[in-house]
C-alpha atoms as one frame of an Amber mdcrd trajectory, in Angstrom:
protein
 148.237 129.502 113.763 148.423 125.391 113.846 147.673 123.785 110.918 144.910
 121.912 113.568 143.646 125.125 114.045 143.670 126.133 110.577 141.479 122.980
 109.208 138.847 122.974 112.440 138.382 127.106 111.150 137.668 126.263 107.461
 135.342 123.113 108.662 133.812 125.356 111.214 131.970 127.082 107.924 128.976
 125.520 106.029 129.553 127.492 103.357 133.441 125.993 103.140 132.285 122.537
 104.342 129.397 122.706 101.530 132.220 123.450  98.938 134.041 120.390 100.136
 131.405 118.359  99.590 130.973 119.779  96.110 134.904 118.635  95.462 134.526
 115.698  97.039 131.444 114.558  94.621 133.624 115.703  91.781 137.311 117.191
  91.793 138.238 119.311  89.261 135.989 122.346  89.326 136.530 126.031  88.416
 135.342 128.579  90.425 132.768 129.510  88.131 131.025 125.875  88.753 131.470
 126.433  92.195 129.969 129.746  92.745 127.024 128.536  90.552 125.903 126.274
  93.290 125.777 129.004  95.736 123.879 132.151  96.317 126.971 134.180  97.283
 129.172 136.694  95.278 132.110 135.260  93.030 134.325 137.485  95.666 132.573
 135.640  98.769 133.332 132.106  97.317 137.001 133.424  96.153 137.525 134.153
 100.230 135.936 130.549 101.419 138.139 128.821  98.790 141.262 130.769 100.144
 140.684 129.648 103.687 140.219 126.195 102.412 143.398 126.407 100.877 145.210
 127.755 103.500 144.434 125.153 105.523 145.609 122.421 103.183 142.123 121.361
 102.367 141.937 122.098  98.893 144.612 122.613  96.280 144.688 124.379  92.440
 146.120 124.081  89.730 146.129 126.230  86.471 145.099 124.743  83.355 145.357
 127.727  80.669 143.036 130.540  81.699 140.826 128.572  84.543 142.471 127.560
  87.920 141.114 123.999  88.992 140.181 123.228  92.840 141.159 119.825  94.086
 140.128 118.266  97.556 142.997 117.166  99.614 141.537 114.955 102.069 144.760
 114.657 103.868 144.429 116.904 106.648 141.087 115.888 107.455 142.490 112.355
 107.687 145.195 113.744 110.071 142.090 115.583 111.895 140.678 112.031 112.406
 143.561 109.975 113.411 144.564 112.541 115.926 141.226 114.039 117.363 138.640
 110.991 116.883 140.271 107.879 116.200 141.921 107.949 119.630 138.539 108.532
 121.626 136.553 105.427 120.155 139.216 102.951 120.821 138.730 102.950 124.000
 135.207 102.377 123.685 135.354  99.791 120.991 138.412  98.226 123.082 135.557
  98.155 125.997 133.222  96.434 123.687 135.780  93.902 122.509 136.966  93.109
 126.332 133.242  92.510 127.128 132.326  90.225 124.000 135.520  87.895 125.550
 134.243  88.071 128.987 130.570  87.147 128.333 132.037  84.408 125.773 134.396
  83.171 128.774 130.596  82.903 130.672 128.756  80.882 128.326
């Protein structure tokens, strides 16, 4: 599987986009504090987190007995650049061509 592919599955969850948000408001967290703010098994949010981290979304690290989670926004940012940035730059290239014309008018 792409890594494209791999990202657009984990965001395709609310469940793995709501832990995202959760890293992205602070970094850092254990699974415990991460399963807390869900109604799910610890075994549920153990299987979200793994797709998140196979898809590059969210790293760990051990620190003694606990295993942080870490947002890695990069491959979001790679989502954008490739899948949205190029489709409003035409439009906002339309937008700037017309501010010149009707400036050109006036």
């Amino acid at each position: 599987m792409a890594d494209d592919d791999r990202v657009f599955k984990a965001l395709a969850d609310p469940t793995r986009r709501f832990l995202l948000d959760q890293l992205f408001a602070r970094d850092s967290r254990t699974l415990t504090e991460l399963e807390s703010e869900l109604e799910m098994t610890r075994f549920g949010v153990m299987k979200h987190l793994r797709v998140l981290e196979d898809a590059g979304l969210v790293v760990t690290r051990r620190s003694g007995r606990e295993k942080l989670h870490f947002l890695n926004p990069v491959p979001i940012r790679l989502i954008h650049d490739r899948w949205i940035d190029k489709y409003t730059e035409r439009q906002v290239s339309a937008l700037a061509d017309l501010k010149h014309e009707l400036e050109e008018m006036a």
